[in-house]
C-alpha positions as CSV (number, residue, x, y, z in Angstrom):
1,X,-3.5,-24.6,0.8
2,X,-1.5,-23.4,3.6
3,X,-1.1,-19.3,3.4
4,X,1.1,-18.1,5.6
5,X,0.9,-14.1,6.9
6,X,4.3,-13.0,8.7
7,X,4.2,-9.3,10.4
8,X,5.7,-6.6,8.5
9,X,9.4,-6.2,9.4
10,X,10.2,-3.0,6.9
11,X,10.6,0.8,8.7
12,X,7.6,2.0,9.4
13,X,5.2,-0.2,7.7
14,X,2.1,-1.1,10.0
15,X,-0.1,-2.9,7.1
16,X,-0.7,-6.5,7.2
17,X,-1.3,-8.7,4.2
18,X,-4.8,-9.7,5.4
19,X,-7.1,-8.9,7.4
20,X,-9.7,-10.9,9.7
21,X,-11.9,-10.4,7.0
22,X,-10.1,-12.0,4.2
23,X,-8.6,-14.6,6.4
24,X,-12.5,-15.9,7.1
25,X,-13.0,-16.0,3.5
26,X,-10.0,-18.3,3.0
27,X,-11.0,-20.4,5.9
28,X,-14.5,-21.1,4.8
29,X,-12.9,-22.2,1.5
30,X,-10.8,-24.8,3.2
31,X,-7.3,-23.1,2.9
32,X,-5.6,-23.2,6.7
33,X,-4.1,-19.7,7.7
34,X,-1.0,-19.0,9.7
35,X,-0.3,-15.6,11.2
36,X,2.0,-14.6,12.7
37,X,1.6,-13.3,16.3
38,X,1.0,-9.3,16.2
39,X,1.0,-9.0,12.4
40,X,-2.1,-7.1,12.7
41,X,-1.3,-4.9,15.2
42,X,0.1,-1.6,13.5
43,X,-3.5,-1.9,11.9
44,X,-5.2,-1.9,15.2
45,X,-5.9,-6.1,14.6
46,X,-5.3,-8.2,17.5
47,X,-4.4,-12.1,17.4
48,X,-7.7,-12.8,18.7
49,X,-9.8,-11.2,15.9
50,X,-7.8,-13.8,13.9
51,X,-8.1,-16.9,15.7
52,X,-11.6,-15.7,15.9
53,X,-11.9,-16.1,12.1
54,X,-10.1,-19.5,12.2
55,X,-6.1,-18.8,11.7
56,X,-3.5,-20.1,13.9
57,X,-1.3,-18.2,15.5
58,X,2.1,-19.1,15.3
59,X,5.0,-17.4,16.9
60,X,7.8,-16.0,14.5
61,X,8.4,-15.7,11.1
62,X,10.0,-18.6,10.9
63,X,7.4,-21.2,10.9
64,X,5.0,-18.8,8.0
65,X,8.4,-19.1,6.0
66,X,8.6,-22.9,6.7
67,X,5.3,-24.0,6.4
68,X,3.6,-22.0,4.3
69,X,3.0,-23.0,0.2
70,X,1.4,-18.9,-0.1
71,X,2.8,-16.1,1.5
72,X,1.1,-13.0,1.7
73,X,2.9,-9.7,2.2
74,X,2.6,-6.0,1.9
75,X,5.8,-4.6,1.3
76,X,9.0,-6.7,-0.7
77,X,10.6,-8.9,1.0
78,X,13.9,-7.6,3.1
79,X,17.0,-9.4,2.8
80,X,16.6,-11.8,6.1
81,X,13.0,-12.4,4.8
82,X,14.4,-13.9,1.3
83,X,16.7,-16.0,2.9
84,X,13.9,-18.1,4.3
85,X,11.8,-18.4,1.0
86,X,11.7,-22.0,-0.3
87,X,11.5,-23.3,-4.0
88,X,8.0,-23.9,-5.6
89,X,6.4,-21.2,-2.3
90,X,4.2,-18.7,-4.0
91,X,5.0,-14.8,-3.2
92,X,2.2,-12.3,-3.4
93,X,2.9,-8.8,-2.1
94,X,4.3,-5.3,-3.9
95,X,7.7,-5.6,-5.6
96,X,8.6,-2.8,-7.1
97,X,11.6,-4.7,-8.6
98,X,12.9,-2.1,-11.2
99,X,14.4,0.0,-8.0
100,X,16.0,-3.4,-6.7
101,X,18.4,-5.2,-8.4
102,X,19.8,-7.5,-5.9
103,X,16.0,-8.1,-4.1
104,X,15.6,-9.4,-8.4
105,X,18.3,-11.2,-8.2
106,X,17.8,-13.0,-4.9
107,X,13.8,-13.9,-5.7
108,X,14.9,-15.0,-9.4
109,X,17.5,-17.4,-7.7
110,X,15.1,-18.7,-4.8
111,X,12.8,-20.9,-6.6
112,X,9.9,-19.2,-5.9
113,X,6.6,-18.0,-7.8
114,X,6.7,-14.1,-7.2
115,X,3.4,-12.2,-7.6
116,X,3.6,-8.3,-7.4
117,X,0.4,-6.9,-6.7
118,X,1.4,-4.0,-9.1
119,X,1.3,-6.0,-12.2
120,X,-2.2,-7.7,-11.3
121,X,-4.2,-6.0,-14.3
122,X,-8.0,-6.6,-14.9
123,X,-9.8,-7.8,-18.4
124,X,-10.2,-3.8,-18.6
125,X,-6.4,-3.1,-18.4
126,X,-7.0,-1.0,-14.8
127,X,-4.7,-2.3,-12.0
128,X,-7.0,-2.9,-9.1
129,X,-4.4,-3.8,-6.6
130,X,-2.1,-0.9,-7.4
131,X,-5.5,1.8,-7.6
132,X,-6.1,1.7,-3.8
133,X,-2.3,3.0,-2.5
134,X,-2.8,5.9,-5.0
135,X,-6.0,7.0,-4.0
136,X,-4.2,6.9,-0.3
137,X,-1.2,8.6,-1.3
138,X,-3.3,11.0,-3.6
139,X,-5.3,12.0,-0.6
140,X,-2.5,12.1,1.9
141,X,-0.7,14.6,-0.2
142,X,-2.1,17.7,0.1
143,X,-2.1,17.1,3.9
144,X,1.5,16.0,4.5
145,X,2.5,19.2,1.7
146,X,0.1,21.6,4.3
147,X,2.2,20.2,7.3
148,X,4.9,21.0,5.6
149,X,4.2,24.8,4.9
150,X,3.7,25.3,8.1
151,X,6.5,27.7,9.6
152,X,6.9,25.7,12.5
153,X,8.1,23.0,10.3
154,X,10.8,25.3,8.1
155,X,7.8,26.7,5.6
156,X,6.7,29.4,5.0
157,X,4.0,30.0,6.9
158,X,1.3,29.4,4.0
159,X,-2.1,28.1,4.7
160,X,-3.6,26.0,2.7
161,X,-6.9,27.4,2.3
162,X,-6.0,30.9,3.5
163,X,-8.3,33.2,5.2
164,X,-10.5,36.0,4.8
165,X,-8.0,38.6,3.3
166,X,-5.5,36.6,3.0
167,X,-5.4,34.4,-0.3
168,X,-4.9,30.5,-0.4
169,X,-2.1,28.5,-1.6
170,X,-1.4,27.2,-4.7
171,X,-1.0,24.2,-5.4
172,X,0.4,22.4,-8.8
173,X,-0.3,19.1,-9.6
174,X,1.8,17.0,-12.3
175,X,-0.2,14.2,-14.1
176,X,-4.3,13.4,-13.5
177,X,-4.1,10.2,-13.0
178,X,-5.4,8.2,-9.8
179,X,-2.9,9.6,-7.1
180,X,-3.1,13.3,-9.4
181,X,-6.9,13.6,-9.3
182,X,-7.3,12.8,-5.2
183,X,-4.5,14.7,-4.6
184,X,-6.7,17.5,-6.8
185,X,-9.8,16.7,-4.8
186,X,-8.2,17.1,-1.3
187,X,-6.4,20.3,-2.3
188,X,-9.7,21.8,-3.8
189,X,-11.9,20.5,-1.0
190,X,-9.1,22.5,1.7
191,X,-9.9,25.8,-0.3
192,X,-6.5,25.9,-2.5
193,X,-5.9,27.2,-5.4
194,X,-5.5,24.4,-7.7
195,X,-3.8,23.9,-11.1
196,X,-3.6,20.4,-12.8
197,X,-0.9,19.8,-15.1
198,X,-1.3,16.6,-17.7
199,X,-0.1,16.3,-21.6
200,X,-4.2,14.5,-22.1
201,X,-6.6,16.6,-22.5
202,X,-9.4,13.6,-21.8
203,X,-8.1,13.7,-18.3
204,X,-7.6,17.2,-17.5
205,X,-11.2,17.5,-18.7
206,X,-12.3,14.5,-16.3
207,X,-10.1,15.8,-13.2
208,X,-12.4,19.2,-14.1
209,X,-15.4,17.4,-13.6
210,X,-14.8,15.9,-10.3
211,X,-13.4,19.1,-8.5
């Protein structure tokens, strides 16, 4: 098969649908790989670590969008992106349709096969695609709200953890779930004051366990 991985063309989005690793993996299975020149780089990957794992380069989005039967994505596709999708090419990246009407619209009318990593769900009902970006966004939480107290930055001059006679923050928590809990740990593990607030007992009681 011929899977195609164009560089991220969204604000601020430095991910790239695979990396050297995963591209060897496809390679030694016999599927060719095209990627796009510099789609690794907001991730610190360089065309060479994927020629080195048997890709070809190509040189604009263009040819992954013409060539390619699998594309592989991180973020939806933007408007100028889904003009070059072609009927029966397979689409797997994150959707996140239910905020986007016309990007439903526009796929729904393509002719593709769409594939949102959100919806991938496992024989135990856990979504192991979707798991990962909360445990990041979890984690990043507590950091970007301490940034954000900072008086410098138009808080109020809290910190986090405080400091000897002075008391630490507090810091409220709605829902245990993935992002919830690592947003917990981070918060706990920063000397906060932390207060979990979920409607399920079962997972205040494991989110207890863990800080």
């Amino acid at each position: 098969m011929l899977v195609g991985v164009p560089k991220e063309i969204k604000d601020s989005e430095y991910r790239v649908g695979l990396v050297p690793s995963a591209v060897r993996e496809l390679t030694t299975s016999g599927h060719h790989l095209l990627v796009e020149t510099n789609a690794g780089l907001g991730a610190g990957l360089t065309d060479a670590d994927y020629r080195s794992v048997g890709a070809e380069i190509v040189p604009d989005a263009d040819q992954i969008y013409a060539r390619s039967e699998l594309i592989v994505k991180v973020k939806e596709p933007l408007a100028p992106e889904r003009k070059k999708l072609k009927t029966g090419q397979v689409l797997f990246t994150y959707l996140h349709l239910a905020a986007d009407p016309q990007q439903t619209a526009d796929l729904m009318g393509s002719g593709i096969i769409a594939i949102a990593y959100e919806t991938v769900t496992s024989a135990q009902g856990s979504l192991p695609l979707l798991t990962p970006m909360s445990e990041v966004a979890g984690r990043m939480a507590p950091h970007v709200g301490a940034r954000c107290l900072e008086k410098g930055n138009g808080g109020r001059g809290v910190l986090l953890g405080g400091v000897p006679g002075v008391p630490p923050a507090d810091v409220a928590i709605l829902g245990g779930g993935v992002a919830g809990s690592h947003a917990a740990l981070i918060s706990a593990g920063m000397g906060a004051t932390v207060t979990v607030i979920d409607r399920n007992p079962d997972v205040l009681r494991r989110v207890a366990t863990q800080l």
